[in-house]
C-alpha positions in Angstrom: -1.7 4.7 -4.1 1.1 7.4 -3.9 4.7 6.5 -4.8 7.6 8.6 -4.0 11.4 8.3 -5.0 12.3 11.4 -2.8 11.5 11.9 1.0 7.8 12.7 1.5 7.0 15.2 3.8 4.6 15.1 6.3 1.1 16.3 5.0 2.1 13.9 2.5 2.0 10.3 4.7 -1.2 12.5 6.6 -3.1 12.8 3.5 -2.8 9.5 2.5 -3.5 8.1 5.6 -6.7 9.9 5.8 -8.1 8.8 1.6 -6.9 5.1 2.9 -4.5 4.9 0.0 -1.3 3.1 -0.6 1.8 4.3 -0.2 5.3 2.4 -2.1 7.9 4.6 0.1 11.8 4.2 -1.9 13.3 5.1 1.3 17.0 4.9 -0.7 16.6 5.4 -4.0 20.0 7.4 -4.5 22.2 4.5 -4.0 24.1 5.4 -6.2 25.5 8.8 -4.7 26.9 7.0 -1.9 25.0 8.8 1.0 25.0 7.6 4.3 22.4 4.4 5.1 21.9 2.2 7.4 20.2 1.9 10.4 19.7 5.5 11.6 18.0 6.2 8.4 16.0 3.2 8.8 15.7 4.3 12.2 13.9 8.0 11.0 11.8 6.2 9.3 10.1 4.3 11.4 10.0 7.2 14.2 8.9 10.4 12.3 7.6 9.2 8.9 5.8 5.6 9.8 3.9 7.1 12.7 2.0 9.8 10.4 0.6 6.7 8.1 -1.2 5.0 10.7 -3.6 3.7 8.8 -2.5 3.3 5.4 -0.3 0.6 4.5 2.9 1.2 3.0 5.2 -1.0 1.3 8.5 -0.5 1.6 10.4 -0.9 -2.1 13.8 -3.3 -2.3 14.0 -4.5 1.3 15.0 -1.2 2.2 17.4 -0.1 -0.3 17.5 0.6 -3.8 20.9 -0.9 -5.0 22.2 -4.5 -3.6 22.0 -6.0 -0.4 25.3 -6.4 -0.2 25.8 -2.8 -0.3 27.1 -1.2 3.2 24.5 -0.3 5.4 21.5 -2.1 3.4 21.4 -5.1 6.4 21.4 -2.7 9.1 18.8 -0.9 7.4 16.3 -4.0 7.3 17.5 -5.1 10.4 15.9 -1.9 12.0 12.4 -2.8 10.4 12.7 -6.9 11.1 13.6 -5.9 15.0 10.6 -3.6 15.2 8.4 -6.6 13.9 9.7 -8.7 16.2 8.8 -6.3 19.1 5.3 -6.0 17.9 6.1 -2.3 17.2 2.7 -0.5 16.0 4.3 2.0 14.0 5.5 -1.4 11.5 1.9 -2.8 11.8 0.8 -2.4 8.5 4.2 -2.5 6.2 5.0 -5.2 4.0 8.1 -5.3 1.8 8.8 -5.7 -2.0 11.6 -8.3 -2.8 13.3 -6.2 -5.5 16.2 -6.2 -4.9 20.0 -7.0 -6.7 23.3 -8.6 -6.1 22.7 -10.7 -2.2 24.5 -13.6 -2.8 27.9 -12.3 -1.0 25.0 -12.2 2.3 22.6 -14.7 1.5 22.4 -16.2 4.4 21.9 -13.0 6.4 19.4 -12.2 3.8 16.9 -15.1 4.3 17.5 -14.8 8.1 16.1 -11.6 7.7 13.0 -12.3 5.8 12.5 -14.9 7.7 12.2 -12.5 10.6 10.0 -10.5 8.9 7.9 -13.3 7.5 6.9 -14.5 4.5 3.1 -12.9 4.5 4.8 -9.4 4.5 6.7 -10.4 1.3 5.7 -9.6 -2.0 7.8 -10.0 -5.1 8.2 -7.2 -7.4 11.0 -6.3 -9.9 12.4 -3.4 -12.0 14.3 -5.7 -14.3 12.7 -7.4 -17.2 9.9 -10.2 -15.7 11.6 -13.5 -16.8 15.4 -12.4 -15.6 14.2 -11.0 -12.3 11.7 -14.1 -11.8 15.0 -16.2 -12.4 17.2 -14.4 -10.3 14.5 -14.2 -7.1 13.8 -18.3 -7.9 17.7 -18.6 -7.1 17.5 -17.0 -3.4 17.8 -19.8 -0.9 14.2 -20.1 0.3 12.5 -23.5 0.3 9.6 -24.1 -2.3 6.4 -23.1 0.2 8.5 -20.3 1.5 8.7 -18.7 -2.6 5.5 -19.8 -3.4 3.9 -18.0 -0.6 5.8 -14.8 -1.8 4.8 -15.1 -5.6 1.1 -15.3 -4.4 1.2 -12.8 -2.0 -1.0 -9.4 -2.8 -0.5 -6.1 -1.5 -3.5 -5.2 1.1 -3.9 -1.8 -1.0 -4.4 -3.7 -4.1 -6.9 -6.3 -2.5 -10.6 -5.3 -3.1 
């Protein structure tokens, strides 16, 4: 599995593609420097950097952003990626996302929407905070029971054996 916090360059998302590795892609992890986001980044993404992992499955860390949800441009973002599920795009066919993510409750709604989009299968949970906090603070997200569950049990394909 290769994780990057930085833009990977192409022979990068190749290689991995061909050893049939993961990849965990932070596609913002600067959130804190206040660069542009939103869905023309989300939007490179998908076109120039998805395409050359083909066959490898990535999972994308934080719903797309590193930082909150309720940050500008982090719905957009995710947006970009739950539209080109919907469409059946093969570039998204083998992405799942990590449910890291902070401070949503000002967007809730919008939030679950949106996973809901994207479905619960391509969920998994995952946290940078201490476990019992960060299980708490996921637990208070408006899903229904079966909809958590299925996210707490869900693996990463790269992980399965």
């Amino acid at each position: 599995m290769w994780t990057w916090t930085t833009p990977p360059t192409s022979p990068s998302y190749a290689k991995s593609s061909r050893k049939r590795t993961g990849i965990v892609a932070h596609i913002r992890s600067n959130y804190d420097r206040r660069r542009p986001w939103g869905a023309r980044q989300a939007g490179v993404f998908l076109d120039q950097l998805l395409p050359l992992a083909k066959d490898t499955t990535v999972q994308i860390a934080h719903l797309a952003s590193a930082g909150a949800f309720d940050d500008a441009g982090v719905e957009a973002a995710l947006t970009v990626f739950a539209d080109a599920l919907a469409a059946r795009d093969r570039r998204i066919k083998r992405v799942y996302f990590d449910v890291s993510i902070a401070r949503w409750e000002s967007k809730a709604d919008a939030l679950v929407r949106l996973l809901r989009r994207i479905g619960m299968k391509r969920l998994v949970y995952a946290s940078d905070s201490p476990p019992s906090k960060a299980l708490l603070d996921f637990r208070r997200l408006p899903l229904t029971e079966r909809e958590m569950r299925q996210i707490e049990l869900n693996v990463a394909p790269y992980l399965k054996k």
